[in-house]
C-alpha positions in Angstrom: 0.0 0.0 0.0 3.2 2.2 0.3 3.7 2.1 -3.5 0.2 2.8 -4.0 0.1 5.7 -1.9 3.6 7.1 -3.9 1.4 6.6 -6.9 -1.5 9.0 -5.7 1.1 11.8 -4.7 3.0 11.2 -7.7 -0.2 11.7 -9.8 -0.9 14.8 -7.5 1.8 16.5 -8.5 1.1 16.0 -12.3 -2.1 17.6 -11.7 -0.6 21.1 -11.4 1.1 20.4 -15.3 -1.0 21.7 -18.1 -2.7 18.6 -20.2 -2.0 16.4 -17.9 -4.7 13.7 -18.4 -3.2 13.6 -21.7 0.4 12.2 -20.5 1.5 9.1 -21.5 3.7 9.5 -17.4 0.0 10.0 -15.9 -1.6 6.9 -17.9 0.8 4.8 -16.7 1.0 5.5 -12.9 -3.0 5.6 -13.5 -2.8 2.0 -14.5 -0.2 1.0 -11.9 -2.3 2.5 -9.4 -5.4 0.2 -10.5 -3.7 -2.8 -10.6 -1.9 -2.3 -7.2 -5.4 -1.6 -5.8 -7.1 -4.7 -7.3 -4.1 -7.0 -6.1 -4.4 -5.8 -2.6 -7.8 -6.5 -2.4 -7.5 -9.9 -3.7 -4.8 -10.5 -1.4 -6.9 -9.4 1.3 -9.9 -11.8 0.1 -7.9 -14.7 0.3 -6.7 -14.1 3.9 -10.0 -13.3 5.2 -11.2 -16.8 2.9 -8.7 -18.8 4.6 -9.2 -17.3 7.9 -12.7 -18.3 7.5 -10.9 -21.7 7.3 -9.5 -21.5 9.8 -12.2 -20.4 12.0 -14.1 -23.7 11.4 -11.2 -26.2 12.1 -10.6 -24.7 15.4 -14.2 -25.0 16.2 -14.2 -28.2 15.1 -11.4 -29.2 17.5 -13.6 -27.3 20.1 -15.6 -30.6 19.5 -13.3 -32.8 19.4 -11.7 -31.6 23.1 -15.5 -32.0 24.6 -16.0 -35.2 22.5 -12.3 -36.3 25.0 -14.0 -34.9 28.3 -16.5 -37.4 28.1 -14.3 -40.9 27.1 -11.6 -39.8 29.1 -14.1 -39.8 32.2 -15.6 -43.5 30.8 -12.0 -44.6 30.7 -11.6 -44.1 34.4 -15.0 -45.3 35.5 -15.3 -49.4 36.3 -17.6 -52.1 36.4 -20.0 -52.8 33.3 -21.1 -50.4 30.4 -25.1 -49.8 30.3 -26.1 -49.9 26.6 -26.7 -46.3 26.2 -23.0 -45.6 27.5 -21.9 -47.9 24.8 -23.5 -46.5 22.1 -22.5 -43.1 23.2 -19.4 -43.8 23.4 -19.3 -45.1 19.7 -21.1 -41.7 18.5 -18.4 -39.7 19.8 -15.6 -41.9 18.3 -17.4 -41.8 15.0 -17.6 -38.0 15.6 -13.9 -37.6 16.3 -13.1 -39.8 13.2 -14.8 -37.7 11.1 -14.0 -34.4 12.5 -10.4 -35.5 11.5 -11.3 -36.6 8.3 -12.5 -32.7 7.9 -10.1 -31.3 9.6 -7.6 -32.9 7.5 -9.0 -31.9 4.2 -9.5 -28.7 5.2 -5.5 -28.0 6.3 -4.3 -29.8 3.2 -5.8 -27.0 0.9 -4.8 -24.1 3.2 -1.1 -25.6 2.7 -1.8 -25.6 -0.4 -2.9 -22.0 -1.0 0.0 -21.3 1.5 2.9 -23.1 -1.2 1.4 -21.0 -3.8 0.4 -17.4 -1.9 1.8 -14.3 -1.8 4.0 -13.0 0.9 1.0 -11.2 3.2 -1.1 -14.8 3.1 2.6 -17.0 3.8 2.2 -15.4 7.6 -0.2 -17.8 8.3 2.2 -20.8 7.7 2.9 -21.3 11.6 -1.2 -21.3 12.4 -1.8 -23.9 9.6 1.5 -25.8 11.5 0.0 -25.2 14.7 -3.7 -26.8 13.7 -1.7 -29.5 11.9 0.1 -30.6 14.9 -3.2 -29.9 17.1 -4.6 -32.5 14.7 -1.9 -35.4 15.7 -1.7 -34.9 19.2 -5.3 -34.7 18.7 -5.6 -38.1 17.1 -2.8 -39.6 19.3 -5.1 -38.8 22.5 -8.0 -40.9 20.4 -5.9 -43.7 19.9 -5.1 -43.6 23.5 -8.8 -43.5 25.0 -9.7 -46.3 22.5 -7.3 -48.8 23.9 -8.3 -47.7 27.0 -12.5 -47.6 26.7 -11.8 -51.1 24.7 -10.4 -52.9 27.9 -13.9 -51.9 29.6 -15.8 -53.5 26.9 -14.7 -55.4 23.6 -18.1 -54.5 21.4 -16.7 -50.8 21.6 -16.1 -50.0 17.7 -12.4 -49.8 16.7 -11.4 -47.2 15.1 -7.9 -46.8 16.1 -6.2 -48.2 13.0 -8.0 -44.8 11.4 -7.2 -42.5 13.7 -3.7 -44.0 13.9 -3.3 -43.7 10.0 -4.6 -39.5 10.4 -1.7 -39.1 13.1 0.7 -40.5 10.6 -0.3 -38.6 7.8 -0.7 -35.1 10.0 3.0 -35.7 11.1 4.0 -36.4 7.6 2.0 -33.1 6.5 3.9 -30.9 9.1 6.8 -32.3 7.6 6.0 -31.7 4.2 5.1 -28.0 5.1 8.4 -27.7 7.0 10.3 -29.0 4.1 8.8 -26.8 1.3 9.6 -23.6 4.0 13.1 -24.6 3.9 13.3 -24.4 0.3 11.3 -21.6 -0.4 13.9 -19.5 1.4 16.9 -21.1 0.4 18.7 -19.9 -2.0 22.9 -20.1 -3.2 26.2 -17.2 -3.7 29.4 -17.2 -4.8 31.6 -14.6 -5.4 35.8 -15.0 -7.0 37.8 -13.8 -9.7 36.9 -14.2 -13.7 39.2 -17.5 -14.0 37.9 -18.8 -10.6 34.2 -18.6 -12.1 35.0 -19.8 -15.3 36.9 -22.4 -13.9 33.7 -23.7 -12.0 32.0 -23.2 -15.7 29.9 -20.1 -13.9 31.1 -17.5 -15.9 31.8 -18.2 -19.8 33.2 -16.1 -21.9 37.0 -14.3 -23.0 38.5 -12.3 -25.5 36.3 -10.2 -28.4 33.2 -13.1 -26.3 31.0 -11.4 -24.0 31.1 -12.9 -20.7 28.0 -14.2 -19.1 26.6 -16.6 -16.4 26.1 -20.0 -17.7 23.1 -21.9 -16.1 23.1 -25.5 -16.7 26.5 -26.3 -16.3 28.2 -24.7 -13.4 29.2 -26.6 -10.7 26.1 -25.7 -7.9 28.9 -27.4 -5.1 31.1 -24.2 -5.2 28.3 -22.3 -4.5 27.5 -21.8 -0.9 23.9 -22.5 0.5 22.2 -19.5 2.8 18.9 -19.0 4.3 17.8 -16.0 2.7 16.0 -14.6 6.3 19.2 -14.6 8.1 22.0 -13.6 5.4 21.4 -10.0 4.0 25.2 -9.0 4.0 28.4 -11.0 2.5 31.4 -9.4 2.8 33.8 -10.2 -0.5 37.2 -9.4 1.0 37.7 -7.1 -2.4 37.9 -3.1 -3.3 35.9 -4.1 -6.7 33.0 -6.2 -7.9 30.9 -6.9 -10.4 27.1 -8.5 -9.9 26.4 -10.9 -13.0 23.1 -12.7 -11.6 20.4 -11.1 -12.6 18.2 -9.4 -9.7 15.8 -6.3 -9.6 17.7 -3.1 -9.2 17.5 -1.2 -6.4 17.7 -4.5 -3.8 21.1 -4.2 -3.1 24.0 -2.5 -2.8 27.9 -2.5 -2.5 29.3 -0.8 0.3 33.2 0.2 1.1 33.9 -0.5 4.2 36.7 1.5 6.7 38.8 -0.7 4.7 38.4 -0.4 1.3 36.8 -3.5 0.9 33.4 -3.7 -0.6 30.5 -6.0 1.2 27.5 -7.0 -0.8 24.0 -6.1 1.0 20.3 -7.0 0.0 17.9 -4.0 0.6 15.2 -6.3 -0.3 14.9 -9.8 0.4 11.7 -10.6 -0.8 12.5 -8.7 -4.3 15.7 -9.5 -5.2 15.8 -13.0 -4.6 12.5 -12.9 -6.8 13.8 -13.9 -10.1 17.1 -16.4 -9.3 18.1 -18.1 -6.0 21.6 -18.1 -7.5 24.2 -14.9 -6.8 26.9 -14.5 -8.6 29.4 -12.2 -7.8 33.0 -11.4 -9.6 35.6 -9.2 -7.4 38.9 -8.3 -8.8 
């Protein structure tokens, strides 16, 4: 909304030009404007959609904590189960069951919109993590007060090989999710002389043959591997450098230190890591 906000003063000020309706300047922040506005506000739909996601599964484990209440107190009662406690009993295990069933579809396809989401709808990646591991411990619990209900009385439906299957699979989805966080902010730099990157086949090029960076066959092990949160400055040891990987200007910068030596530093994480996870850097 920042940007947007430039664009309305920028636009302001061309008011005060003569004709200025009639720029081709004005027509294009106009249009800029428009379709910052209608991204915002489709990023703001999907939040408040998957929020309204989000809303449900925790009411539904709302349920599923009342739905324990009840067989944990059975579990430590003894003697013999009337019918009607028996059949209650079943009703809230074939409740729980399918409340995880839900639960579990529903937190698959807010990971999904998560993998493929902008920046402001990725915050909610440790809330789906949270529900997801809400879910095993959830289902773990189950399991537990089956075995436990099922010493009382062995007509008590089993359901623990489901419930024991939805704990797997929720720790194998918090996993997963884990996993693809890990990767969507790693990313890869390297910085030496001309022959040192062309040595590695990184750089290709040489006399009267522009030099470029070659993508398929440099050697990604000279590289080294960074999380992208956490490294925003690399010093290079060098009074000059070059920047061959391609990133959006105005993300970074080189700065001299005390020194004379340069270090390399990313203004904008999110942008300039946007169109390679591979920096390339040539000092000399």
């Amino acid at each position: 909304m920042k940007k947007v906000g430039i664009l309305f003063l920028g636009m302001g000020m061309m008011f005060a030009c003569t004709n200025v309706k009639e720029s081709k300047e004005y027509k294009e922040l106009e249009a800029e404007r428009d379709s910052l506005l209608q991204l915002s506000s489709s990023a703001n739909e999907e939040v408040a959609e998957m929020m309204a996601v989000i809303s449900e599964v925790e009411e539904n484990f709302n349920k599923i904590r009342e739905a324990e209440k009840y067989l944990s107190t059975e579990s430590s009662q003894s003697g013999e189960m009337s019918q009607d406690t028996k059949t209650r009993i079943n009703e809230n295990f074939k409740m729980i069951n399918e409340i995880l069933q839900r639960n579990k579809a529903q937190l698959a396809e807010l990971r999904s919109k998560y993998n493929s989401s902008n920046k402001q709808i990725a915050l909610l990646k440790n809330t789906i993590e949270r529900l997801n591991k809400e879910m095993e411990e959830s289902a773990a619990r189950v399991s537990e007060l089956q075995s436990l209900l099922a010493e009382r009385d062995s007509t008590i439906v089993k359901l623990s090989s489901d419930i024991t299957a939805l704990a797997s699979e929720a720790e194998a989805q918090s996993a997963t999710i884990q996993e693809q966080d890990k990767a969507l902010h790693t990313a890869y730099y390297v910085f030496g002389t001309a022959n040192e990157l062309k040595e590695q086949k990184i750089l290709s090029g040489g006399f009267l043959q522009p030099t470029k960076v070659m993508k398929d066959t440099f050697n990604k092990d000279y590289f080294i591997k960074i999380d992208i949160r956490d490294v925003t400055e690399i010093p290079l040891y060098a009074k000059k450098a070059k920047l061959w990987s391609t990133h959006p200007e105005g993300t970074y910068e080189f700065v001299k230190g005390p020194d004379g030596n340069l270090t390399f530093h990313i203004t904008d994480t999110q942008r300039f890591w946007s169109l390679t996870k591979f920096l390339v850097i040539e000092v000399y």
